[in-house]
N, C-alpha and C positions, 0 to 999 in steps of 0.2 A: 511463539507457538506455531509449530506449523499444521497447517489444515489439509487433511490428507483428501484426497477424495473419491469417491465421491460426496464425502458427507456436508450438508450445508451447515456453516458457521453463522453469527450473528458477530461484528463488530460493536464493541459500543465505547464510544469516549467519554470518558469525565472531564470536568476540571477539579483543582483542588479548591476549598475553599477559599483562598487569596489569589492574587494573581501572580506570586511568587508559588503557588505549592506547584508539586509536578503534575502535570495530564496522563491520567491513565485508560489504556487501551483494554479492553479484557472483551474476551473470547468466550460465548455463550452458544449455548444450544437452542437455537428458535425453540424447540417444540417444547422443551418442560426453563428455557430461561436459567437454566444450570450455569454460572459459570464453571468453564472446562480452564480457564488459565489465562494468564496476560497475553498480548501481544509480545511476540520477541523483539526489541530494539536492534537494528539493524546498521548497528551506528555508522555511519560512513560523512553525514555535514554537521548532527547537533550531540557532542558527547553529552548535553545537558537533558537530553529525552525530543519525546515526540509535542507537536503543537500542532494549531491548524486553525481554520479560520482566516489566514493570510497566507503570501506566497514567502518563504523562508527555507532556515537551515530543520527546524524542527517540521514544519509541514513537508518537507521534502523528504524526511527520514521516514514520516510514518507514512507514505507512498511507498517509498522503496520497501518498508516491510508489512502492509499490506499486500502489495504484489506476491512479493517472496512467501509470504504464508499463503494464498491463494493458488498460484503459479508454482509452487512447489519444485521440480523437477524446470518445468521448462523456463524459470528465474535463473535457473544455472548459469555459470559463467562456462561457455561452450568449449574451451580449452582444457578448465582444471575441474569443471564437474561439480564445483562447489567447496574444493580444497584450499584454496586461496594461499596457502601457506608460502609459495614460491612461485606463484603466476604472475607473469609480464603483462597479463592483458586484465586482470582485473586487481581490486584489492584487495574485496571484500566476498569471494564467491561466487555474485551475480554477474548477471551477464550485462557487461559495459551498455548498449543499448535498451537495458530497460526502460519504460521511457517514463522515469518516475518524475520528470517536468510536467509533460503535458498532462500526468494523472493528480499532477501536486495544485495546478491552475485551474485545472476543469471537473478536480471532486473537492479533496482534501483543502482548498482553501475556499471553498463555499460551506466548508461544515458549520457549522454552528458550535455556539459551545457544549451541548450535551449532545449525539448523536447515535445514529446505530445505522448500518452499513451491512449487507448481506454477503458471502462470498459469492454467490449467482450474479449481484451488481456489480463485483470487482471484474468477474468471467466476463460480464457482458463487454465490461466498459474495456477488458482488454483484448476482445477478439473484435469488436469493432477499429480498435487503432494499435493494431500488434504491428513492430516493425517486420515489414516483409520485403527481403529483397528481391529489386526490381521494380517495383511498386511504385505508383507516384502519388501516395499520401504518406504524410509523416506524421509523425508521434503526435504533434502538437494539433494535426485535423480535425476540424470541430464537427464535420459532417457527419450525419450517420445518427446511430443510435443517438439518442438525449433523454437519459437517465437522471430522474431524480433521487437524489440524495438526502432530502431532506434536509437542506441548509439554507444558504441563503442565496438569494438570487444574483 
């Protein structure tokens, strides 16, 4: 789902009840708690779904489409716009440098198992460490904003 804006979304994760079922993402409305729809899997490291709680192929995807439903427009991959269908520079629409590492290390793998995530913490946590060329901080810089998440430490 993507999250247009400017309206504020609520992320919130499940797990299933075994540690085989899948983790689900779904997309709430703070103010009345509505869910409006799941998270879109944004498959590109885990075809098997999203995880978190560690640093991985599934905690790496649900970064990448955190970002992407947050980031809407400026996730774009800057060549094809989000068409990916024939782009040399991405594979999957987004823009090769999003820096879904350092978002995978310093949010998504401190989640906890049940969690909830606002789009304004996503905003934050990505204008404090957006790639900007010329810049001498990168993706992975820990300085700056220190946002809780509600996870673990």
């Amino acid at each position: 789902m993507r999250v247009d804006h400017p309206r504020e979304v609520r992320f919130r994760g499940m797990r299933g009840a075994t540690t085989s079922s899948p983790a689900l993402v779904v997309v709430e409305d703070p103010a009345t708690g509505e869910t409006i729809g799941a998270l879109e899997h944004r498959v590109r490291y885990s075809p098997t779904g999203f995880n978190w709680g560690y640093d991985g192929a599934g905690p790496r995807d649900l970064a990448r489409s955190l970002l992407a439903a947050v980031l809407t427009d400026e996730a774009l991959c800057n060549a094809c716009h989000g068409a990916a269908a024939a782009c040399d520079t991405c594979r999957d629409g987004l823009r090769p440098d999003l820096p879904s590492s350092a978002f995978t290390s310093q949010v998504v793998a401190r989640l906890g198992p049940d969690w909830t995530l606002h789009s304004r913490q996503v905003r934050a946590w990505w204008e404090d460490h957006r790639v900007t060329l010329g810049s001498d901080r990168t993706p992975g810089d820990s300085s700056g904003t220190d946002l809780d998440f509600g996870g673990r430490a």
